[in-house]
PALUM-309520 format. One record per residue: residue in one letter; x, y, z of N, C-alpha, C in turn. Coordinates in steps of 0.1 Angstrom, whole numbers, plus 5000, padded with zeros to 4 digits. Atoms other than C-alpha are relative to their C-alpha. Example, Ala and Ser with C-alpha at 12.3 -4.5 7.8 and 13.67 -1.06 7.14 Angstrom:
REM residues 2
A500949885000512349555078500950125000/S499149895000513749895071499250115008/
REM end
This chain:
REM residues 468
X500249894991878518202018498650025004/X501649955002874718252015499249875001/X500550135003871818012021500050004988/X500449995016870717861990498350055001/X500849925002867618031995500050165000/X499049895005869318361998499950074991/X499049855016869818631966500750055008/X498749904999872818821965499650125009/X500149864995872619121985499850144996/X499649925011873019341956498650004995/X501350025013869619231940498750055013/X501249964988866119361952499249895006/X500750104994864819021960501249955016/X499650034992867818961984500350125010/X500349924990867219281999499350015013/X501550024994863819262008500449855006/X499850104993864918882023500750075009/X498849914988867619062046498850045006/X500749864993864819332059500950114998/X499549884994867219582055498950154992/X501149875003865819962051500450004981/X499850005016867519942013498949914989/X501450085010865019682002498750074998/X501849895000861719932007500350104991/X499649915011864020211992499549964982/X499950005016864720031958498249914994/X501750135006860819791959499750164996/X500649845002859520221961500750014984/X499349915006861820291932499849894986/X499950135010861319961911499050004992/X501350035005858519901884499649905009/X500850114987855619761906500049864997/X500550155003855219461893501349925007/X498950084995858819321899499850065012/X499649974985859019501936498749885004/X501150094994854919311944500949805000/X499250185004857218951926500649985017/X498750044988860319001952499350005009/X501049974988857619121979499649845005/X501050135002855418791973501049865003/X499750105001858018571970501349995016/X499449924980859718732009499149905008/X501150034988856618642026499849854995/X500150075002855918332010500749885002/X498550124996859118162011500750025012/X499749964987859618252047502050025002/X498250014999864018382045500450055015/X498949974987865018442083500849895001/X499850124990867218222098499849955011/X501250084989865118192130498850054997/X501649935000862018252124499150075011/X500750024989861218232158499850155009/X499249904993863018562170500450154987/X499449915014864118772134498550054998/X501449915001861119042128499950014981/X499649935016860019102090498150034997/X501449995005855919092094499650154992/X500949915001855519432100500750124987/X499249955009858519542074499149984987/X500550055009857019372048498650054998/X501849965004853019432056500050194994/X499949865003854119822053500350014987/X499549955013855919782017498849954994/X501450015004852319582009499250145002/X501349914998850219882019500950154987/X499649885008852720171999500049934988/X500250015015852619921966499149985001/X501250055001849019881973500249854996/X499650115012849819491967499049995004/X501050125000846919261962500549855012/X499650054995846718971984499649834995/X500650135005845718641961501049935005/X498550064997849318541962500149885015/X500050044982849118492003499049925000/X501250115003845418341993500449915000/X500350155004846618071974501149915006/X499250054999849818031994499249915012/X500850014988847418012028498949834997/X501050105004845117732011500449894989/X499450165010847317501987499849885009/X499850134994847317151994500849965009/X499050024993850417162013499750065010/X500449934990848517342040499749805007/X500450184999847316942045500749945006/X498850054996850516812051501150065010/X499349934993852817072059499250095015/X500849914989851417182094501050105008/X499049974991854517342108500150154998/X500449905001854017692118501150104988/X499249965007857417802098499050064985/X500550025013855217762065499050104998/X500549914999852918002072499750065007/X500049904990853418242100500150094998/X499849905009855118502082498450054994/X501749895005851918552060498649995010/X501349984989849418502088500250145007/X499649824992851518822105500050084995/X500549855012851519032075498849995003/X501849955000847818992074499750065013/X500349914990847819122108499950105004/X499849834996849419402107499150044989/X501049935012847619482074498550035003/X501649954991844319442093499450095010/X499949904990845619662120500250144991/X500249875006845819922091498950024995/X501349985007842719882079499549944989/X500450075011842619622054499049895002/X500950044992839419462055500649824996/X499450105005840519202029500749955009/X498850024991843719112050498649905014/X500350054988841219062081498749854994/X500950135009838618842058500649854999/X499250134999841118602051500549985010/X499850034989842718562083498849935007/X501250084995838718452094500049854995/X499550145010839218152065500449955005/X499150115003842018032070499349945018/X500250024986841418052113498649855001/X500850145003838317832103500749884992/X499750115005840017602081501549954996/X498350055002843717592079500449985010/X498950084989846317392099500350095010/X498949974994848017662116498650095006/X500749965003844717802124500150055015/X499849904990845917932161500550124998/X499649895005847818172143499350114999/X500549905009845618322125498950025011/X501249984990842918302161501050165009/X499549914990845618512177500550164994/X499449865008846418792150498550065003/X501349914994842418832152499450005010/X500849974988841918822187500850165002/X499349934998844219112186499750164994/X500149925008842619292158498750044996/X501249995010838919172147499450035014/X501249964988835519292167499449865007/X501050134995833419072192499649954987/X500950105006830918952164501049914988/X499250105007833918842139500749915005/X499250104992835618652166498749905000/X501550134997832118472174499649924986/X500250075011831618362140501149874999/X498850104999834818142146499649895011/X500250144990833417952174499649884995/X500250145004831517702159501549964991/X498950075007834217602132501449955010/X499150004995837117622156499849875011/X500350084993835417452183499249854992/X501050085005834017202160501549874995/X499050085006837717102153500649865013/X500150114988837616862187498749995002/X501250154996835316582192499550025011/X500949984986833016562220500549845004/X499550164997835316252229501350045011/X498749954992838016212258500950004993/X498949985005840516262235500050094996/X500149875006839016582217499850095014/X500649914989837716702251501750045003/X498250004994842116652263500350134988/X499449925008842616812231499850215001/X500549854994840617132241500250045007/X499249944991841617162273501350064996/X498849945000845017212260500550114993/X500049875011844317442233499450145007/X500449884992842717662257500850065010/X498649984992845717622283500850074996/X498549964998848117712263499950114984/X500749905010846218022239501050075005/X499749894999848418272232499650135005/X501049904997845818502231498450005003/X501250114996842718412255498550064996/X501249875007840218732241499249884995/X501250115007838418422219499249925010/X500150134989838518182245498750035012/X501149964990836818392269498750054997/X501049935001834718582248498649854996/X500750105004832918212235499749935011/X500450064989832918072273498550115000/X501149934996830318392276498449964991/X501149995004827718252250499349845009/X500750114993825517962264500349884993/X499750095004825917752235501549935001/X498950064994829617702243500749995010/X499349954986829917812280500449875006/X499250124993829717422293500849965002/X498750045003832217302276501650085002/X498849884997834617582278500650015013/X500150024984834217572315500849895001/X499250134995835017232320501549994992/X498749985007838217272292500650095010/X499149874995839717562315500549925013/X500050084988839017362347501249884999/X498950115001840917062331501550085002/X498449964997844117252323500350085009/X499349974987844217402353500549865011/X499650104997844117062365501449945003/X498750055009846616942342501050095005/X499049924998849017232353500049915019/X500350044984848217142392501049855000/X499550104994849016772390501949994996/X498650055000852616812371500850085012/X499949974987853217032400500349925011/X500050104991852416762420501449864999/X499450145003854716482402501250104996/X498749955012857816682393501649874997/X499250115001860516442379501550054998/X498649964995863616642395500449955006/X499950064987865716572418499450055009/X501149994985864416562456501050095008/X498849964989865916762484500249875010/X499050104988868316582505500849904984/X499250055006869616422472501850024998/X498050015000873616342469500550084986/X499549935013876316472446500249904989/X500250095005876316122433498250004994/X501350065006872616082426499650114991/X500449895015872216442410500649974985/X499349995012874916372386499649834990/X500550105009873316012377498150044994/X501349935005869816202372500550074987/X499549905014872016432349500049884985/X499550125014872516102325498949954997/X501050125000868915992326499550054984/X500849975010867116032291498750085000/X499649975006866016282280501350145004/X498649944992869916392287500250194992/X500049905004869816712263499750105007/X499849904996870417012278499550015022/X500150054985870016882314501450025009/X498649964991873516942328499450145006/X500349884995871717322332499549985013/X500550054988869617182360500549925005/X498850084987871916912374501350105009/X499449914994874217222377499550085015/X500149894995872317422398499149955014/X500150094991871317142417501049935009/X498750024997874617102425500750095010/X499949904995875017442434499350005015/X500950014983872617392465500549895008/X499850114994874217052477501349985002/X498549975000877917082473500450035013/X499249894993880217132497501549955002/X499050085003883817052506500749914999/X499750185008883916712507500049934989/X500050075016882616662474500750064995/X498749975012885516822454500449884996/X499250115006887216512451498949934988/X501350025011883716382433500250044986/X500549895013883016672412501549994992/X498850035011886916642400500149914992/X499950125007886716292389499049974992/X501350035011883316332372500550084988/X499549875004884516672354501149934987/X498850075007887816422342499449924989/X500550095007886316132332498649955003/X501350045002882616092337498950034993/X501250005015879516052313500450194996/X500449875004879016342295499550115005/X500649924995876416482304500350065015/X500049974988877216482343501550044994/X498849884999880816612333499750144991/X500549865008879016892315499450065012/X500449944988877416962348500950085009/X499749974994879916942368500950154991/X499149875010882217222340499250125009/X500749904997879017452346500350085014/X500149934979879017422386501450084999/X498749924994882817482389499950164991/X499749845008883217772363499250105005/X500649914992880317942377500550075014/X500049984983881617952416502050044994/X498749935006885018052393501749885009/X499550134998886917722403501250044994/X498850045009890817752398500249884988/X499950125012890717392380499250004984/X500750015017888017492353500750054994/X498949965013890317622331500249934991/X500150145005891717292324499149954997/X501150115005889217112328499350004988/X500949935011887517312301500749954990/X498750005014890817302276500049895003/X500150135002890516922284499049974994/X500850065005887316842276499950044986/X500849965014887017092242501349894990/X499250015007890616972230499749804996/X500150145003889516572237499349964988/X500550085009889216412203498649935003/X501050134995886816162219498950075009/X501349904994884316462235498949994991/X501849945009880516492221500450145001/X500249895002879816762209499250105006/X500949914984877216872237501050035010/X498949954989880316822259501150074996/X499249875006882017052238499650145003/X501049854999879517332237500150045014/X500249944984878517312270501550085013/X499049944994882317352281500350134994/X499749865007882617672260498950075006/X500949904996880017822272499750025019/X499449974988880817732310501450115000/X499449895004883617932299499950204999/X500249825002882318242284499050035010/X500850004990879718242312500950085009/X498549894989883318362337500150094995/X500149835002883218702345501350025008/X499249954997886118722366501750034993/X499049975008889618872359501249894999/X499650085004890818542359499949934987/X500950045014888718412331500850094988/X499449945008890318712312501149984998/X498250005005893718652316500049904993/X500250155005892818272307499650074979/X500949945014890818462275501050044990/X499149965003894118632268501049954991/X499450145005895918292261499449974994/X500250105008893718132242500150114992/X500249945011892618402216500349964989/X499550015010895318352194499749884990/X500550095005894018012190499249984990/X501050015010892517872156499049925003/X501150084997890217652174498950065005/X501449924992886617672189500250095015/X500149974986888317742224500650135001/X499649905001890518032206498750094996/X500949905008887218202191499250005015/X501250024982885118122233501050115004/X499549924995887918342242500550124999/X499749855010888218642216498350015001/X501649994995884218612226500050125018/X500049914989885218692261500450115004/X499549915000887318932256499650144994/X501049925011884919102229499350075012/X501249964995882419132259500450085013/X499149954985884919212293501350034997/X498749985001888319282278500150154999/X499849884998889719602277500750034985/X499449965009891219872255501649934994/X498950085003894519642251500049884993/X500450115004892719342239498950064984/X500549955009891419542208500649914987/X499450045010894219392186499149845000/X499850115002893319052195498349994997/X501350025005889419082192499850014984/X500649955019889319242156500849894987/X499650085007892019002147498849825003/X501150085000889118712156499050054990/X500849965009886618922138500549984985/X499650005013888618902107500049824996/X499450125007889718522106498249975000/X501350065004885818462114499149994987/X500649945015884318622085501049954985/X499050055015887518522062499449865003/X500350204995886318132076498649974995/X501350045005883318112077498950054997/X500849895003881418412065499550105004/X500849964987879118662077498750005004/X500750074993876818472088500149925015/X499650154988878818252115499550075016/X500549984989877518222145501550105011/X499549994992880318322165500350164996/X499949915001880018672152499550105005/X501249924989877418842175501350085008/X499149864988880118942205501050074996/X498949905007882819002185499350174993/X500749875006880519252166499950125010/X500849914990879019402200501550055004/X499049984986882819412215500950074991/X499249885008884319602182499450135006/X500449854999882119842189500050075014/X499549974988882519822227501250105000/X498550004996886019852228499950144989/X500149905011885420172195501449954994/X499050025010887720002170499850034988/X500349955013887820222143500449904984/X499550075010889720002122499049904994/X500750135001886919752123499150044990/X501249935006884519982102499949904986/X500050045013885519822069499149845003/X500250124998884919462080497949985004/X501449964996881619602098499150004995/X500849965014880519742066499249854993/X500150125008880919402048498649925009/X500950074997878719192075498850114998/X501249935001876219472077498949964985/X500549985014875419462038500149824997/X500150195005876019012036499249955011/X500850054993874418912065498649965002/X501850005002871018702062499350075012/X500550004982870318772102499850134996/X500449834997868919112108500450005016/X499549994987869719052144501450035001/X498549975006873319042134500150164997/X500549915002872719312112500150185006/X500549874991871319522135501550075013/X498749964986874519482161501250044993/X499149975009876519562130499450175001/X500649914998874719882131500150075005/X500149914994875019982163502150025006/X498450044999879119872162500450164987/X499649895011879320132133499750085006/X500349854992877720422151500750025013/X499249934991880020382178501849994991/X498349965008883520332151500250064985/X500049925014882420502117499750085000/X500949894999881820852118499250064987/X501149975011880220822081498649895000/X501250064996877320622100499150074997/X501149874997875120912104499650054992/X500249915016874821032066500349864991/X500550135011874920642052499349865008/X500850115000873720322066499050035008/X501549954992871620512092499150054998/X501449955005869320622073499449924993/X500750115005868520322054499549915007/X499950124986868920172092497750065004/X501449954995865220412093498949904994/X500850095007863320172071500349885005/X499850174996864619802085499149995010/X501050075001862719552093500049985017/X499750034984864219532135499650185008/X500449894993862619792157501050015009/X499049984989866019762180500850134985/X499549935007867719892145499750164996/X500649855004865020172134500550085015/X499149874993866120322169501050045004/X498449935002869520352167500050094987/X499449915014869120512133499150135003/X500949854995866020762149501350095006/X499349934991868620842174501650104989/X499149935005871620882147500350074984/X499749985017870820932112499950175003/X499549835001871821282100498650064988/X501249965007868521502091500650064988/X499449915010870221682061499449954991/X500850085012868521452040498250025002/X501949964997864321512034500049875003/X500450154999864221102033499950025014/X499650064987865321082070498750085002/X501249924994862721392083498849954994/X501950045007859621292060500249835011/X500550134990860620892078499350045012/X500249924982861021042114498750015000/X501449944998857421202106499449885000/X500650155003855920862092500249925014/X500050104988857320652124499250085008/X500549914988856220912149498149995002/X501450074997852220842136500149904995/X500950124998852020522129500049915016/X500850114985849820312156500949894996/X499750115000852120002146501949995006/X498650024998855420122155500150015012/X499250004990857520032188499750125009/X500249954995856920262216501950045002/X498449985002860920272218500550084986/X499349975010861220352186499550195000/X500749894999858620632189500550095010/X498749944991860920762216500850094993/X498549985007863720782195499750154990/X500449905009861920972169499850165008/X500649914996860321202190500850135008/X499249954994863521272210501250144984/X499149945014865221432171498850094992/X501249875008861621612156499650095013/X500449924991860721732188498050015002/X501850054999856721762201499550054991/X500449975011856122002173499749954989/X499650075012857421772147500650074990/X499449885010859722042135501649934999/
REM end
């Protein structure tokens, strides 16, 4: 049920992994020492499952500043040998964004290290972009030499700089180091290149051309690298089509490559094609389909918005396959108060199957709570409190506040401490003040400089401008 990196949900280390607001509660309530352990070993061992998109810096840098932790920990995680090897931002992003926010609160420490590592560790954009965000002119300038020292005065290091300059998150360094003399030449000419460099792919693009056929887009659709390319053969398709090529686009759709019959699925379902239906329930049910030409046909699918697509949605549901769960999806998101039974009965076999984690539990979640299926609350409960995803999570959250009316006096108030600033404002908006916890929060979000301007909303709309 749980990664194997994971704790139980129950325990305070698998709290604080989750982000939810219960983890900060029980770290506050714990002897410090174990709360700093589970803390350390959060940020360290990086537990979202995207890292990319799942929030926990500024969760985490906050339960750092109320247990006063120390930050050796993150030191020695930031500077082990595996900093050497392992260069992949995953490994240490997490604690480069704690130290951000921590610096945005005033920890000098926090901002000291972040200078370090930015001079000498791998991931060392990271840590240029938390303090172009945070540190003064003269501590950014101190980074020039080292930074800029990290490319050669060779056409290879020069390429390498241009592109690091191209493609800076945050350009505050960039520009403020073009301004000193000792680095302006070079800097200059690096900015000049990747403007360049942007300029000529411009020039060369390796699409199709206008005036191309519905034959030649759909053999461009198969060229290497064919991954996720039907998107753009589609919509290249969409501009060149017309009724002569049906007979084409049918016979590719049936039996042609993959990729170009993943295209053509897209084109027709979009322009709402009587035949995609089939075609779709052919290609997911064909044994002998890839799995890209799987996906891609389910998701040409749930893509249809018309009330065709629904009735189609209607029929499949009941289905134990991927193409019954694409259609208890569509129905989650555009079905109506009659299609309640059949959504919540998807929500149930999901979670009985394959946990609550499974991917295909997002719309169902959003479309319990659409649709206000009270019944759902129990099931709701369960993902809310198992769920590694805080994104999840969070749409579990806002599915309860529209089908449990004991939302408001229990998970939304723990929803005021989690780690998703989408979540803290659904719980501003619903948690029940009757409790001092919620009002003393409310006050706390309302001044800190780090919280969400949404969230700060929320608050502000429940204490009022007084703060009463």
């Amino acid at each position: 049920m749980f990664d194997p990196d994971i704790a139980p949900s129950g325990t305070l280390l698998g709290l604080l992994q989750r982000g939810r607001g219960d983890g900060t509660l029980h770290a506050l309530a714990a002897p410090r020492a174990e709360a700093l352990a589970a803390l350390n070993d959060s940020v360290l061992r990086d537990p979202r499952r995207d890292w990319q998109v799942e929030n926990r810096s500024l969760y985490y840098a906050r339960l750092y500043m109320q247990l006063d932790g120390g930050l050796e920990q993150i030191e020695r995680h930031l500077f082990h040998p595996d900093d050497l090897v392992d260069t992949g931002e995953e490994r240490t992003g997490l604690a480069l964004a704690v130290l951000g926010h921590l610096a945005a609160y005033g920890r000098d420490a926090a901002r000291l290290l972040l200078r370090s590592y930015a001079a000498a560790g791998s991931n060392w954009r990271w840590a240029l972009d938390e303090l172009a965000l945070r540190d003064d002119d003269a501590g950014l300038m101190t980074l020039a030499h080292p930074v800029l020292a990290r490319f050669p005065e060779t056409e290879h290091g020069e390429a390498e700089l241009a592109a690091a300059v191209r493609d800076a998150f945050e350009p505050r360094p960039w520009r403020l180091w073009a301004e000193d003399p000792r680095y302006g030449a070079r800097l200059a000419a690096a900015g000049e290149q990747g403007s360049f460099d942007r300029w000529q792919r411009q020039l060369r693009p390796s699409g199709p051309r206008p005036g191309w056929s519905v034959t030649e887009i759909l053999e461009w659709a198969q060229q290497e690298p064919a991954e996720q390319r039907h998107h753009a053969a589609a919509r290249c398709l969409g501009a060149v089509v017309g009724p002569e090529d049906r007979p084409e686009l049918l016979r590719a759709a049936r039996t042609g490559p993959d990729t170009a019959r993943a295209a053509v699925l897209h084109h027709l379902a979009e322009r709402g094609d009587p035949d995609a239906f089939d075609l779709i329930e052919t290609a997911v049910a064909d044994p002998f389909s890839s799995e890209p030409l799987v996906s891609a046909a389910l998701a040409a699918f749930t893509r249809m918005r018309s009330v065709a697509a629904v009735g189609r949605a209607r029929l499949w549901a009941a289905r134990a396959d991927r193409l019954g769960a694409a259609a208890a999806a569509v129905l989650a998101r555009r079905g109506g108060r009659a299609d309640t039974e059949l959504v919540l009965a998807a929500l149930r076999r999901t979670v009985r199957e394959e946990g609550p984690d499974a991917d295909g539990l997002w719309e169902l979640v959003d479309g319990t709570g659409r649709l206000g299926v009270t019944c759902a609350a129990p099931v709701l409960r369960h993902i809310y409190r198992e769920t590694s995803s805080s994104h999840l999570r969070g749409r579990a959250a806002g599915a309860l506040a529209a089908t449990d009316p004991g939302f408001a006096a229990g998970f939304a108030v723990e929803c005021l401490w989690d780690c998703e600033e989408t979540t803290r404002e659904l719980a501003a908006r619903h948690a029940a003040t009757g409790d001092d916890r919620v009002v003393e929060q409310l006050r706390r979000l309302a001044a800190d400089p780090a919280e969400e301007d949404e969230v700060q909303t929320a608050v502000r709309s429940r204490i009022g401008p007084e703060g009463s």
